[in-house]
Each structure stands twice: as C-alpha cells, then as structure tokens.
N, C-alpha and C positions, 0 to 999 in steps of 0.2 A: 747445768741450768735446767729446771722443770718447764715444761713445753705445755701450750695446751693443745689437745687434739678433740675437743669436742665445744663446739657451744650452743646455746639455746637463750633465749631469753631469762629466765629464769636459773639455769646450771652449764656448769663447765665442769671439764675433767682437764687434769694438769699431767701427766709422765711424770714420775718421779726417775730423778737419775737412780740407776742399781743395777744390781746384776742379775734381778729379778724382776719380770712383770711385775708394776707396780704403779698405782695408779691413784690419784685424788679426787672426788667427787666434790666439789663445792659448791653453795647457792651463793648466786649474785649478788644479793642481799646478806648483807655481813650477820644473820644471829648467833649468839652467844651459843644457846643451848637448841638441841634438836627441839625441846618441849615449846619453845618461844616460835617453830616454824607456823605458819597458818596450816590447816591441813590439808590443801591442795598441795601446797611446794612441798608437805612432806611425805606426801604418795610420791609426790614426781621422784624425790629425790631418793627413795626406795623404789619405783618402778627401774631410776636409774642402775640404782647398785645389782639390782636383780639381771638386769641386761649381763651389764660389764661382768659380773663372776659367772653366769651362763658362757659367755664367749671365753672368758679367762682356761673355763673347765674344760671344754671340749676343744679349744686349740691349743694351748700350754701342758693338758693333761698334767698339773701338780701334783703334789700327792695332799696336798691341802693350800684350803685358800685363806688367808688370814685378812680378816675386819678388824677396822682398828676406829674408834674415835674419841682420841684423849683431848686436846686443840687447848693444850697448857698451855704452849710457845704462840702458835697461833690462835690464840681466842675467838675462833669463829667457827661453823657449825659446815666440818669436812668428814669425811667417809675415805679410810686408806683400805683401797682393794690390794691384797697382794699373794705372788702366786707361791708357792713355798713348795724347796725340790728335798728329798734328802740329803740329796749332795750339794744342796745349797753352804755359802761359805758359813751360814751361820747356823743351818737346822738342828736340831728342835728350837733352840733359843728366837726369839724375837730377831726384827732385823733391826734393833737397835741395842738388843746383848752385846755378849762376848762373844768377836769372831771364832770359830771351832776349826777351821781348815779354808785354802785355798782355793776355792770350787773354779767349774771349766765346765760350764755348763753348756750345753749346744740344743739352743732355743730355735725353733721358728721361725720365720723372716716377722718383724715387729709390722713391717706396713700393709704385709697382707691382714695381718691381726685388725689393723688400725682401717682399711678398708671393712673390712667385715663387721666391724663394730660401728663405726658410722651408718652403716648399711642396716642394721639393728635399732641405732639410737635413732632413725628418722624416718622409722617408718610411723 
C-alpha cells in the first residue's frame, strides 16, 4: 500500500511500494494536465519535485534519477520521482519493463531519509 509522507495544503507526496526509492508528487486539486495547473501550484509543485530528487541524490546516491508523468491509469496531474541503481531488479529498463535480474539492494534507513526531507519540504 502507498503511504503518504508529506502534506501541505496544496500537495502531497505518496511512497510507492518498490525496491527502490520511489515517490509521487500530487496536487490536491485533481487536474488533468500539468498545463490546466494555475501557476502558482505549478512552481509549488516543481519547487517540490526539485527538493525531493536533491535529497533523493545526495542520500540514495543512484546512479540516476528517473521522472515520470504519464497519469493514463490515473488521470490526474502526479510527478513519479524515482531512484534507479544498476543493480536495480530492473536497470536500464523502466520500473515498469521487463524484470532483468533479482537485485539485493542495501539502501539507507528510509526514515532517516523521510526526516531529512520533511525537514527540507518545511522550511
């Protein structure tokens, strides 16, 4: 189940379940398309995403960080931050490809993450 670990008036951020850092950015406010946000919520919701892959980078150290906003399934206007290992179960591929191998990956405690990023999103 996806957890949320951040809210504000305006946006939340959701966990995704995975085996990788991996995160959702949504506005409150259900819109279709990023272009339909006003452009206040849509600095926020980019000052957001800017936070969350700055903390992604420098505590997960990935070897890349993958942005995703398709919102086919969900038709509403989300941001997937995610952290991508090469040993990840799926790298290069998408983490919605073809699995490539079994990974065993040995991450960083998530709540220190999760404190340090709260600590970021409020200031």
């Amino acid at each position: 189940m996806n957890s949320i670990i951040y809210e504000d008036n305006q946006i939340y951020i959701q966990k995704e379940q995975s085996e990788v850092p991996w995160f959702k950015i949504f506005t409150k406010e259900p819109y279709k398309e990023l272009g339909d946000l006003p452009k206040e919520l849509r600095a926020r919701l980019w000052e957001v995403y800017d936070i969350v892959e700055f903390h992604m980078k420098f505590y997960y150290k990935p070897t890349k960080i993958n942005m995703a906003s398709f919102a086919n399934i969900l038709p509403r206007v989300h941001l997937h931050v995610i952290a991508r290992f090469e040993n990840d179960s799926y790298f290069p591929n998408c983490m919605w490809g073809k699995k490539l191998r079994d990974a065993n990956l040995n991450l960083p405690s998530e709540e220190k993450f999760f404190k340090e990023l709260l600590i970021a999103l409020n200031k």
